[in-house]
Every structure is written in C-alpha cells, then in structure tokens.
N, C-alpha and C positions, 0 to 999 in steps of 0.2 A: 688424089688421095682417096676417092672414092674405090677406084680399084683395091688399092691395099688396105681398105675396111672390108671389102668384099670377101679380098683372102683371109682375112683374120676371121671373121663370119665362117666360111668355110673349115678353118682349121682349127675350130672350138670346137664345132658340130664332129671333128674326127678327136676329138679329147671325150666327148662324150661315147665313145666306144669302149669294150672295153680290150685293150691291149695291152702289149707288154711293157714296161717301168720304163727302159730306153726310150722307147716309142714317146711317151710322154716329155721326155726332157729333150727329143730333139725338137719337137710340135713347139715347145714351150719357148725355146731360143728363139723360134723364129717368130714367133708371136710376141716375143718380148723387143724385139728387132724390130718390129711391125707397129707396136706403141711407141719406141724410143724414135719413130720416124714420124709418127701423128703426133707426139709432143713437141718436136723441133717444129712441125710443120706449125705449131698452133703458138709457138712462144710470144711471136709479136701480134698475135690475131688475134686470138681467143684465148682469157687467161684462168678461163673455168676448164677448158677444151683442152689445154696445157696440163693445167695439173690433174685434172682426171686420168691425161695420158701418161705422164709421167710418173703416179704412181700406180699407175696400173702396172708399168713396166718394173717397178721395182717389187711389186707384190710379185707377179708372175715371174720373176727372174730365176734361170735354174741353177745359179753358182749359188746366193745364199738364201736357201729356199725356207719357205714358214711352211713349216707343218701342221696343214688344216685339215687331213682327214679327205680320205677318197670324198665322202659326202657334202662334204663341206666345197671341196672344188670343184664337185661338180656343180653347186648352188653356186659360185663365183664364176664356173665358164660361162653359166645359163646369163646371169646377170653383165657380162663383159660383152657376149652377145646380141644383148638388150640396146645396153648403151651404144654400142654401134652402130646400130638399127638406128637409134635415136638422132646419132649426130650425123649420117646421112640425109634423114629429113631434113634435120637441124637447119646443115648447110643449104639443102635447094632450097628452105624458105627463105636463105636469108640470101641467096642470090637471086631469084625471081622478085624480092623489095627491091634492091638496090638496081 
C-alpha cells in the first residue's frame, strides 16, 4: 500500500501544475482508483483510514464532480497530499509497536 500512496503523492504534486481540463480528469480517475484501493485496503483494519479513503474517493471522483473552484482544489490536492504523508508514518509506527 505504501507504493500506491507514493503514486498518489506523485500525481497530486502533477495536479498542482498547471495544464489542460482533460489532463485533470484523467489524473483524477486514477487517483480516485488509488483511494477506492486504500479504502478497501483499510475496511477491516482501520475504520478512521477507511473512511477518510472512501471519501476522499467520492469527493475526488470525476463522473459526479463538486465544483470547488481551481483554488479551492488546489487547497484539497495540498491537503490529500498531507494526509498521505500522514498515514505512511501512520502505518510504520504502528508496525514497528506490533
């Protein structure tokens, strides 16, 4: 799982660029693919880790999309980012306890 928080990391950081509107909605599928796989991953594990993923995947989703405003998504890629960051620590603290 570690890897596929990596590439989502990666393909936030090319959301913050700026390019063409397609560009954005293919980024965005795959990123939404990419949380609907760390929510599955976390349904029986982590049920803070689940739903943070799950709707992350539904906010980011690019079939029924919310209209927040170039600026505004770029302050939720920055913070998707974040959380990422987060829940890789997250995980090795909680398997170097165990």
């Amino acid at each position: 799982m570690k890897k596929i928080k990596m590439v989502l990391i990666f393909l936030f950081f090319f959301l913050l660029l700026n390019m063409p509107y397609g560009y954005y909605q293919l980024i965005r599928f795959f990123v939404m693919i990419g949380f609907v796989i760390l929510a599955y991953n976390n349904h029986n594990k982590n049920q803070l880790w689940f739903i943070v993923w799950a709707s992350s995947a539904i906010l980011i989703n690019p079939f029924l999309k919310i209209a927040l405003g170039r600026d505004i998504w770029l302050i939720v890629d920055v913070v998707f980012v974040i959380l990422l960051i987060i829940s890789i620590f997250y995980n090795k603290i909680n398997v170097e306890e165990n």
